[in-house]
C-alpha positions in Angstrom: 53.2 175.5 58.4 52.7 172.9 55.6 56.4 173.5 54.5 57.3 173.2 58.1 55.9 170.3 58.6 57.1 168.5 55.3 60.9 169.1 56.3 60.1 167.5 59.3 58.7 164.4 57.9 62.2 163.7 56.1 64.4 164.7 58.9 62.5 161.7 60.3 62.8 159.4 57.5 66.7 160.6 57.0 67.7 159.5 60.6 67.1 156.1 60.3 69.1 155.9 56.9 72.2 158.4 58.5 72.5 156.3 61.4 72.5 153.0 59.2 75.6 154.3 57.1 77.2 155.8 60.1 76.6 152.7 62.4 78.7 150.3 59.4 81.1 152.9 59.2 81.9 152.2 62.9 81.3 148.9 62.9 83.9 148.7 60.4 86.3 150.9 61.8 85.6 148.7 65.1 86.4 145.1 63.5 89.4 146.8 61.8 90.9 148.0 65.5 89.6 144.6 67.2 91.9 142.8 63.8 94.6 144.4 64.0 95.0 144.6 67.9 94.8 140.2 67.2 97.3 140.7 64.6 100.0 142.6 66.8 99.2 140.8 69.5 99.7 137.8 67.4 103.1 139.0 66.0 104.3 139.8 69.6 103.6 135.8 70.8 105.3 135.0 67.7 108.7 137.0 68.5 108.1 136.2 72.5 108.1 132.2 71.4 111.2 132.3 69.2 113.2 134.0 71.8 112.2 131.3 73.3 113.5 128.9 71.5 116.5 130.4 70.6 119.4 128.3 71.6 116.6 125.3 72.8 114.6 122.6 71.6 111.7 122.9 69.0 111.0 119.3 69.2 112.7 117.0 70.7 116.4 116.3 69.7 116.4 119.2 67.3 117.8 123.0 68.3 117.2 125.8 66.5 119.3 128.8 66.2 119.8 132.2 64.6 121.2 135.6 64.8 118.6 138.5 63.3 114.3 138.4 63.3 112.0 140.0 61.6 108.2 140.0 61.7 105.8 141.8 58.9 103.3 140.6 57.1 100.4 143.1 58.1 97.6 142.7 57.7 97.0 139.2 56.2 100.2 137.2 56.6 102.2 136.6 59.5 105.9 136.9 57.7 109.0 135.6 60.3 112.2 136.5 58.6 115.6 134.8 60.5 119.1 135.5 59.4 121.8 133.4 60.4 120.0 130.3 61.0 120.9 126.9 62.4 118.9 123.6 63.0 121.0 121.1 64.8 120.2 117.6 65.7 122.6 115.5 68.0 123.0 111.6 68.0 125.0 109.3 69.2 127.6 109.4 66.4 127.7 113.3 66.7 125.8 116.2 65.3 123.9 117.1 62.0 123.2 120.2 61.0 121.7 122.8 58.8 122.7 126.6 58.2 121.1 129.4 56.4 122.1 132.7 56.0 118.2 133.3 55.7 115.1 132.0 55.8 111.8 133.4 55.3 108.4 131.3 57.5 105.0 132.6 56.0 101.5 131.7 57.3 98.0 133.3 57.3 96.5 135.1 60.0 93.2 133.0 58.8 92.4 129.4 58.0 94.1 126.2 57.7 97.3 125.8 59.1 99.0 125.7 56.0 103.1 127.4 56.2 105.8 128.3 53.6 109.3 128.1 54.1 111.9 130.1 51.8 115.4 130.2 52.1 118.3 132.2 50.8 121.5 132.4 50.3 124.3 129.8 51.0 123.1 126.5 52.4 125.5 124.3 54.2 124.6 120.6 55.3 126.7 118.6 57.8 126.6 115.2 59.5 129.3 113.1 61.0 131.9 111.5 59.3 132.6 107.3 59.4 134.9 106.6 63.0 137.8 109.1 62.9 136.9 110.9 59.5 136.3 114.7 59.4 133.2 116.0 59.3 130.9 115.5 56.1 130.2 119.1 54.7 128.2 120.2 51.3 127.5 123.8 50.5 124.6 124.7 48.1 122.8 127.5 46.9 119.7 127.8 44.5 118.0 130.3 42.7 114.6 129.0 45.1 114.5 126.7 47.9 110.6 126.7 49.3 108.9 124.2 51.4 105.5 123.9 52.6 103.6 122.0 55.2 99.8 121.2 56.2 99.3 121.5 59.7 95.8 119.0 60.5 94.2 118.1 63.7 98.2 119.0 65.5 100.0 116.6 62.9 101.8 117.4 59.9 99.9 115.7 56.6 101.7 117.0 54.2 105.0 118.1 53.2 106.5 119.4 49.8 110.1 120.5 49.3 110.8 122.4 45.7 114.2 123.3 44.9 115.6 125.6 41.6 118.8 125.6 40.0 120.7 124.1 42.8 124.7 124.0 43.1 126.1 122.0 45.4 130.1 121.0 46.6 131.5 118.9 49.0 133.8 120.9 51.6 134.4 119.0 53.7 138.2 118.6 55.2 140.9 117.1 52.6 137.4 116.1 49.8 138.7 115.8 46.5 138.2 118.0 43.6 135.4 118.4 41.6 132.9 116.7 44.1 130.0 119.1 42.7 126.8 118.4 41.9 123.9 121.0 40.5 120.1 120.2 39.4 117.8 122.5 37.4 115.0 121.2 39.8 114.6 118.8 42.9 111.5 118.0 44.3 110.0 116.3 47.2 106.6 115.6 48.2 104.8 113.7 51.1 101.5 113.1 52.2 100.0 111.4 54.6 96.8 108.5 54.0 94.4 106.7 55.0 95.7 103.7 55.2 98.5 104.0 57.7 101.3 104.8 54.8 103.0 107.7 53.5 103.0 108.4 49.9 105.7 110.4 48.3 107.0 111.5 45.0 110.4 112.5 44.3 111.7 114.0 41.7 115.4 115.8 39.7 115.7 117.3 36.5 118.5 118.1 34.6 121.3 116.9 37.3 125.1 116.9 36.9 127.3 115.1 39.3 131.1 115.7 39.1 133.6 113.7 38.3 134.9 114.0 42.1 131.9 111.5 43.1 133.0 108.9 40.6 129.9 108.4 38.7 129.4 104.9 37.2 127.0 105.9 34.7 128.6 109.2 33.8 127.8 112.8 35.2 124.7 113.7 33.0 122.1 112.2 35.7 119.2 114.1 33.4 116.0 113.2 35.3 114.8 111.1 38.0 111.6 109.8 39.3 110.7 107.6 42.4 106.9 107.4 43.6 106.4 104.5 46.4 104.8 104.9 49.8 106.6 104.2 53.7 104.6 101.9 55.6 103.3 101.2 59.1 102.9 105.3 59.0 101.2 105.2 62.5 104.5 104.6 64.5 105.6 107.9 63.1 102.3 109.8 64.7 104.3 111.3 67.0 106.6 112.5 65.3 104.2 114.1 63.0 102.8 116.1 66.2 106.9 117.0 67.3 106.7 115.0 70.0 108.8 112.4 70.0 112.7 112.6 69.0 113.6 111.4 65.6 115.6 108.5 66.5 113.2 106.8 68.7 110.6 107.5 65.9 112.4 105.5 63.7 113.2 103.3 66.1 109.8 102.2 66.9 108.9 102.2 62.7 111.4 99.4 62.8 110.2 97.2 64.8 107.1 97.6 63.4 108.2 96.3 59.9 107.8 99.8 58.2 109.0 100.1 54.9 110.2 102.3 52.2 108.3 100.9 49.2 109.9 102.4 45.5 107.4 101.6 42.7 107.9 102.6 40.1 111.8 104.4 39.6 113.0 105.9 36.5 116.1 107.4 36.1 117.8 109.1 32.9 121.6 108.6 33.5 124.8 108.4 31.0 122.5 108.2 28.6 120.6 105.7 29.1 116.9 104.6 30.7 116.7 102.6 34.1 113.3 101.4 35.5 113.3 99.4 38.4 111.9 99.2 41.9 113.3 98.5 45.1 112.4 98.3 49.1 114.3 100.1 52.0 114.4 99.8 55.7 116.5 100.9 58.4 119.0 97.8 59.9 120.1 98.5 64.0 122.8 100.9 63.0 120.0 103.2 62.0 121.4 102.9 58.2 119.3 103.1 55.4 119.5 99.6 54.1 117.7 97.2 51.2 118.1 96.2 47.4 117.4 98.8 44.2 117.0 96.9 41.2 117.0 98.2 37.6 117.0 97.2 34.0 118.3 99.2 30.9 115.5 100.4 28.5 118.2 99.8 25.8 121.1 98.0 26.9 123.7 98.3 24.0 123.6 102.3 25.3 123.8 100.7 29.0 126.4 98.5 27.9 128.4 101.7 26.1 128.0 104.0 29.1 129.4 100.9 31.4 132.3 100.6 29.2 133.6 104.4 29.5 133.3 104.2 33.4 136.2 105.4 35.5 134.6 102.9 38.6 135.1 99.3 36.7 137.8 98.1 36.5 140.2 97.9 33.0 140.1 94.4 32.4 136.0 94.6 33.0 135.5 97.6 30.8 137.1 95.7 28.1 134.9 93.2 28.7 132.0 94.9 28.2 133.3 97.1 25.7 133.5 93.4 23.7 130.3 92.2 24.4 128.7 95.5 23.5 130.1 95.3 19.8 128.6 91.7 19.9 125.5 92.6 21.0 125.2 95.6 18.5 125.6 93.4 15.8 122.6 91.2 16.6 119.0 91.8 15.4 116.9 94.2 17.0 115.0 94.2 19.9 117.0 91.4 22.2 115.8 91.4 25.4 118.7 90.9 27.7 118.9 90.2 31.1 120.9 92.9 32.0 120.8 94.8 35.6 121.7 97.4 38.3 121.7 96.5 41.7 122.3 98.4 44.6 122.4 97.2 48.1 122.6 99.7 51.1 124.2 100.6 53.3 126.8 101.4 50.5 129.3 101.7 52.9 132.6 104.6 52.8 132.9 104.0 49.1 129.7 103.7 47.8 130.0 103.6 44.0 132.6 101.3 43.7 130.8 98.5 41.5 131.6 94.7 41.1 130.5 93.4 37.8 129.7 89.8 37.4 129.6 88.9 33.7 127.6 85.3 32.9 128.6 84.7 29.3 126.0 86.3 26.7 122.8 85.3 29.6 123.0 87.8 32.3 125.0 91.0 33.3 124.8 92.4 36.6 126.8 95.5 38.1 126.3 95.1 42.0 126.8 98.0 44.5 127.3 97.5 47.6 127.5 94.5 50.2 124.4 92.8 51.2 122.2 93.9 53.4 120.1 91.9 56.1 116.8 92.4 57.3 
């Protein structure tokens, strides 16, 4: 009887402790089916949405096409694979385009709203041409394109754009040859402030540009860095939220006064150091328009690189081939007042340079025509 009734005092005391590990067990098992229901329920809204969309609007004034999806990801990551892609934008002046044999759209089944763009293969970028011109055309691949974007109270606050071992080529009908450019890395990055402005940072390493584009520094474009901010951020709310059509955004920025501030920029190019500054807007023909400004960290090399260019003219070159022996021969350290300035819109021949030579005082090689506010 005492046996008896010791096995009976720890059935008692075992039930509590069997039903505890059982119970979690099915808990677990129950969260598990609940999740993954929400996932594939999920992933079907996902697939329903871009049918959707395929062949409309994903905000306004932009169309999105493609020919193949995919959706994987399970069980943390919502992966949307599209082959055959095509965002599209019309304006008045015609349409602009980008293709993509593939691109890959990841985002967490969890947390912030934070998504990852890849894309693969051949890229192709078109826009309309100037009045009766073809259509401009530039093929690229890379070794990685990725972009990312943060998703905050419906707006987009940040943006960054990384790009590897890019080459690029102008195909468009009757181009010349060797209009090819390639970059180890490009980079872009944008974030939204406090303030009402947009700071950004962009960024190339490493960049050729072929002879085809008529470089006036050379084609060794080695790095370049611009950090600034665009101003009067709030008129571009909307189009933060993909709302409002791009044009109209930019549009309403104008009229506002928003500006592209550049401070500072740094570029490497023909051998030779450029910091300046400069401050962009967009004039009533929605062109990107302003004044760059730049000095040479060391302007006999300036000078040098100026002199070999294919874009001045003969007489010029010889010129400053002249003044650069002069000003080799003087004693080190001469600050001159030597400059690059580049007014936009550039116009349908946009490196095409006039150089104005003021005796030994000031040199400055001007692109461009001038550009009103």
């Amino acid at each position: 009887m005492r046996l008896l009734r010791l096995l009976e005092v720890q059935l008692i005391l075992r039930a509590p402790t069997r039903f505890f590990i059982y119970g979690s067990v099915a808990a677990l098992l129950l969260l598990a089916l609940a999740y993954s229901a929400y996932w594939f329920v999920s992933a079907g809204r996902i697939a329903a949405e871009l049918e959707r969309l395929d062949g409309n609007e994903i905000v306004p004034g932009v169309t999105l096409q493609f020919a193949a999806m995919d959706i994987g990801g399970f069980p943390f990551r919502f992966d949307v694979l599209l082959g055959g892609v095509t965002l599209a934008a019309r304006g008045e002046d015609g349409e602009s385009a980008w293709r993509s044999e593939r691109i890959a759209l990841h985002a967490m089944s969890y947390g912030r709203a934070l998504y990852v763009l890849e894309a693969d293969g051949l890229q192709s970028f078109s826009w309309p041409g100037a009045e009766d011109a073809p259509q401009n055309i530039l093929q690229m691949t890379s070794g990685l394109m990725r972009a990312s974007a943060l998703i905050e109270d419906s707006r987009l606050e940040r943006l960054d754009i990384d790009i590897l071992n890019a080459e690029g080529r102008d195909v468009a009908l009757n181009a010349a040859t060797m209009r090819e450019f390639n970059a180890a890395r490009a980079q872009l990055h944008l974030v939204a402030q406090e303030d009402d402005t947009i700071g950004f940072v962009a960024a190339l390493d490493a960049g050729t540009i072929g002879a085809g584009f008529r470089p006036a520094l050379g084609t060794d474009l080695s790095r370049v860095r611009m950090e600034g901010e665009i101003t009067q951020a709030q008129s571009l709310r909307n189009l933060r939220a993909g709302v409002a059509e791009i044009r109209a955004s930019l549009d309403a920025w104008r009229s506002q006064g928003g500006v592209v501030s550049l401070q500072p920029l740094e570029a490497s190019w023909g051998g030779t150091l450029l910091r300046g500054s400069g401050e962009l807007f967009f004039d009533e023909g929605r062109r990107l328009s302003g004044q760059v400004s730049a000095v040479p960290e060391d302007p006999v090399s300036f000078l040098g690189a100026l002199a070999q260019s294919e874009m001045i003219p003969p007489q010029a070159r010889a010129q400053l081939g002249n003044f650069r022996e002069i000003v080799a021969g003087l004693p080190g350290n001469l600050d001159l007042p030597i400059r690059l300035e580049a007014r936009l819109p550039l116009g349908p021949e946009p490196a095409t340079p006039r150089l104005r030579i003021e005796g030994v005082s000031a040199i400055v090689i001007e692109f461009g025509g001038a550009a009103a506010p």
